[in-house]
C-alpha positions in Angstrom: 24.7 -16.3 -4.2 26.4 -13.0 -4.7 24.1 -9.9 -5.2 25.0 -6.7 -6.1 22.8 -3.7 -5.0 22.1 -0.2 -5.6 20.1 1.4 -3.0 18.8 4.6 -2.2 20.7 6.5 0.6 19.3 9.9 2.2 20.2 10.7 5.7 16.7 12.9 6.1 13.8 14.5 4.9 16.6 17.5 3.6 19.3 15.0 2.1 19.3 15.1 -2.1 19.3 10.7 -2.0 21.6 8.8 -3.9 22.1 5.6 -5.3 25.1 3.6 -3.3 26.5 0.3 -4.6 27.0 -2.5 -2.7 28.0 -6.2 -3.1 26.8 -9.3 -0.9 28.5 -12.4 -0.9 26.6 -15.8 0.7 23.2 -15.0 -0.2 20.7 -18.2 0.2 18.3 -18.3 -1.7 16.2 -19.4 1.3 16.6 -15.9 2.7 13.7 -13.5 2.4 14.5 -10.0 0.7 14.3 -8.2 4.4 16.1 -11.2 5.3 18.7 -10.2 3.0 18.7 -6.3 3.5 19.6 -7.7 7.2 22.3 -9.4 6.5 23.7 -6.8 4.5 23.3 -4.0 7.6 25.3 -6.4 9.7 28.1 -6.6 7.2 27.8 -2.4 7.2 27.5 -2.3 11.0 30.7 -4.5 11.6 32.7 -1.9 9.1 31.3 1.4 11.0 29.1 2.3 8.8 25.3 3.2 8.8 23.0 0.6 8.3 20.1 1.1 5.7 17.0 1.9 7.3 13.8 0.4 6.3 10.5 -0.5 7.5 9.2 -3.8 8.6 6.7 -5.2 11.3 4.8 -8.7 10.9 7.5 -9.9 8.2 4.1 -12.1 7.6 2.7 -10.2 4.6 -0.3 -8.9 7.0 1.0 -5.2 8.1 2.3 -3.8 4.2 4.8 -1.4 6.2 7.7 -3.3 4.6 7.4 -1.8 0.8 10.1 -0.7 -1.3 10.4 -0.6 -5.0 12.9 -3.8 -6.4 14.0 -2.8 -10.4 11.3 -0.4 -11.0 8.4 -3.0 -8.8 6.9 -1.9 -5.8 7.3 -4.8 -3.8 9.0 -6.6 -6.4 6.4 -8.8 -7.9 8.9 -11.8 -7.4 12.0 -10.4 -9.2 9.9 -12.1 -12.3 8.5 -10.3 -15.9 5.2 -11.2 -15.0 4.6 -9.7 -11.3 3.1 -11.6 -8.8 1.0 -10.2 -5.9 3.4 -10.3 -2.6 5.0 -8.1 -0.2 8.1 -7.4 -0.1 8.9 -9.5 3.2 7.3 -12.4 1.3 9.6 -12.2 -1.9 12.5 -14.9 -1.6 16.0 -14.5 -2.6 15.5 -17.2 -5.2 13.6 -14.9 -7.5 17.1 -13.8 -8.2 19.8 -15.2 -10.3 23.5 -15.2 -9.0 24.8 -12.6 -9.7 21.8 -10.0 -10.2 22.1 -6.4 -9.8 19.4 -5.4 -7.5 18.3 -1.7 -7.1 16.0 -0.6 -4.4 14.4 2.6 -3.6 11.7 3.9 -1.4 8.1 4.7 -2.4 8.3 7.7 -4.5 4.9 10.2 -4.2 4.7 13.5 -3.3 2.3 12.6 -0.4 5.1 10.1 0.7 8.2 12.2 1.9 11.1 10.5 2.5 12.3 10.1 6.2 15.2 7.9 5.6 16.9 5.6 2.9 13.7 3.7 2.5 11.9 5.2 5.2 8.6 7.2 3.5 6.2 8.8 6.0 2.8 7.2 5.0 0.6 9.1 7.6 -1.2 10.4 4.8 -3.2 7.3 4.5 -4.2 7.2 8.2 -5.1 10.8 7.5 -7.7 9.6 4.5 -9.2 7.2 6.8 -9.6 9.4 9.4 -11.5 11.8 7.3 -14.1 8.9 6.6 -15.2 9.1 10.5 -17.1 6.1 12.4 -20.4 4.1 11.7 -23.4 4.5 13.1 -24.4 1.5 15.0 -27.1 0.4 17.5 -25.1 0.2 21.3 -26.5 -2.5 23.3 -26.4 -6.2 23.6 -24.6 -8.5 20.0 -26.9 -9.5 17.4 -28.0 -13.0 16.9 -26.0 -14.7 14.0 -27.6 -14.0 10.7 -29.4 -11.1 12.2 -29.1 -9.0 9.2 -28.6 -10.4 6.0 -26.5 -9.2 3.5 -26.5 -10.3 -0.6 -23.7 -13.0 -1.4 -22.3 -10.9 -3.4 -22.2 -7.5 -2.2 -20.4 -9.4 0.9 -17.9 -11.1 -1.2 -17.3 -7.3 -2.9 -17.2 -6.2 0.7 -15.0 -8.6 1.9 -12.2 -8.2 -1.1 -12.3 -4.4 -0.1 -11.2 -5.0 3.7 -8.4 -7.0 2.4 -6.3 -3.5 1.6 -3.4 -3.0 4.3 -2.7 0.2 3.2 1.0 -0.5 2.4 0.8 2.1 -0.6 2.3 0.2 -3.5 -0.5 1.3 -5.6 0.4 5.4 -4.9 4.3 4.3 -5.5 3.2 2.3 -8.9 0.9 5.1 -9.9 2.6 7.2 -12.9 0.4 10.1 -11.4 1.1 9.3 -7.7 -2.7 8.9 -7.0 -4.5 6.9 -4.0 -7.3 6.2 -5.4 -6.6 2.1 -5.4 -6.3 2.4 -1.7 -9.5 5.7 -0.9 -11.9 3.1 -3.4 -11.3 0.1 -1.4 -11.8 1.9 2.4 -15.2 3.1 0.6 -15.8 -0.3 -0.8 -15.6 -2.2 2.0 -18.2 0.1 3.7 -20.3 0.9 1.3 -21.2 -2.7 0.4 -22.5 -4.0 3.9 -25.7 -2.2 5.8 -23.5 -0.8 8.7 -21.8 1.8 6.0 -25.1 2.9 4.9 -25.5 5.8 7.3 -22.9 8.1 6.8 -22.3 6.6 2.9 -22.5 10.4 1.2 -20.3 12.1 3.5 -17.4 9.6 4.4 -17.1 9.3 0.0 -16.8 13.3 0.0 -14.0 13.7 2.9 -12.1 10.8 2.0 -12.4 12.2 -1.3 -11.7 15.9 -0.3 -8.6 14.9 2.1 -7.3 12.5 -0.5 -6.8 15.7 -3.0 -5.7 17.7 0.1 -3.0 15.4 0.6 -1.5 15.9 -2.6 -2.2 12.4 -4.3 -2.5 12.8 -8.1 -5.8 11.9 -10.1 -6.3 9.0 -11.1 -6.0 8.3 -14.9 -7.1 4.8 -15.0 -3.7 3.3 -16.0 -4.0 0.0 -14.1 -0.6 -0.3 -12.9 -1.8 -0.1 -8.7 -4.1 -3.2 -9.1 -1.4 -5.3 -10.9 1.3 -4.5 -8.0 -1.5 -4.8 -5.2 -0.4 -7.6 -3.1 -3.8 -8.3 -1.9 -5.6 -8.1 -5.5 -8.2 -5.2 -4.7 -9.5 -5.3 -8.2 -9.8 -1.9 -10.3 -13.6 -2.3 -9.9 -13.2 -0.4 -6.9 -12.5 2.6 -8.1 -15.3 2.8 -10.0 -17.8 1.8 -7.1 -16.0 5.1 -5.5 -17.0 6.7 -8.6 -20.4 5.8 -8.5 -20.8 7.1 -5.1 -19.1 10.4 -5.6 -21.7 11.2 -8.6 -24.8 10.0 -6.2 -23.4 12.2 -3.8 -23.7 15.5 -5.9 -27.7 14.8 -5.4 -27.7 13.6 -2.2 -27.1 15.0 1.1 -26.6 12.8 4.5 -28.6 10.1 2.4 -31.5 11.9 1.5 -32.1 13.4 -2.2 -31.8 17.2 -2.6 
């Protein structure tokens, strides 16, 4: 296959970025998009030139640090009309005809400033989760299995939650830059199982309060951060977040005012 590509080039956090052409000849389609970016740094290496820089880890779809934005589609969603949910390390060459002009940028947020080419500092999200602080929990020996029950479903709810990796494709799709997608499910995932029950009230208000701080925009309900969510945390979670922001106002550390 031959690709052509226009990527986004900016040498730092200072650099105006640019879009720089390039063309690839002997694509498979076997390759793997980062795969592909690889082979293309060689090909710049051997002529002196910089490589692009991107992020990567697992190249297993587990980690999310390898998102970039593929024709307008954080992660790419496939290089198809209708996206499907995948990270960028798991999106195939195939998805792309012979031939196909490829453009590729970085996450683009205010609370995501470019480092390099595709390089975004993320450290915001850590920052969010932070804010939410530890459980409390009973030190001492493991519980039996079963030991406390939780509801089917609230479990199930739970469980969907945890499944965020915090790769940030729903800030980058997000017309108003807004975590919310990602702050919903960290409160989800907790506030759906017994162990979160403790410190519920407060960890929704600093998350909350550090998200804003942060400079994420609001959320407007659009819908475009669950349909490029490679894990499929639904929109439902931003509502549970809701839910517990309003008890909030009339509770403090779990008891009503």
């Amino acid at each position: 296959m031959k690709i052509n590509l226009r990527i986004w080039r900016q040498r730092n956090a200072d650099d105006h970025g640019r879009l720089v052409e390039y063309t690839l000849d002997g694509v498979s389609g076997d390759m793997s998009f980062l795969e592909m970016l690889d082979q293309l740094n060689e090909q710049l290496t051997e002529k002196g030139e910089d490589p692009v820089a991107f992020d990567s880890d697992c190249r297993e779809g587990i980690c999310g640090q390898c998102g970039v934005v593929i024709n307008g589609v954080p992660h790419g969603g496939q290089g198809v009309a209708q996206p499907v949910r995948t990270t960028t390390c798991q999106l195939h060459m195939r998805s792309f005809a012979d031939g196909s002009t490829i453009t590729i940028e970085p996450w683009k947020a205010a609370a995501f400033p470019v480092l390099r080419d595709l390089v975004v500092d993320r450290s915001a999200l850590d920052r969010v989760i932070e804010a939410g602080g530890y459980i409390s929990v009973n030190t001492g020996a493991a519980p039996d299995a079963h030991a406390v029950q939780i509801n089917k479903k609230r479990a199930d709810r739970a469980f969907d939650a945890a499944t965020c990796i915090g790769c940030g494709a729903c800030v980058a799709a997000c017309p108003n830059g807004s975590a919310m997608l990602f702050t919903s499910a960290k409160i989800t995932h907790l506030a759906m199982l017994p162990q979160g029950q403790p410190e519920r009230v407060l960890r929704v208000k600093s998350m909350v309060a550090e998200q804003d701080a942060e400079g994420f925009g609001g959320c407007t309900n659009i819908g475009e951060c669950a349909a490029v969510c490679p894990k499929g945390i639904p929109l439902e979670s931003i509502s549970q977040l809701n839910r517990d922001l309003i008890a909030s106002l009339f509770k403090h550390d779990g008891k009503e005012d």
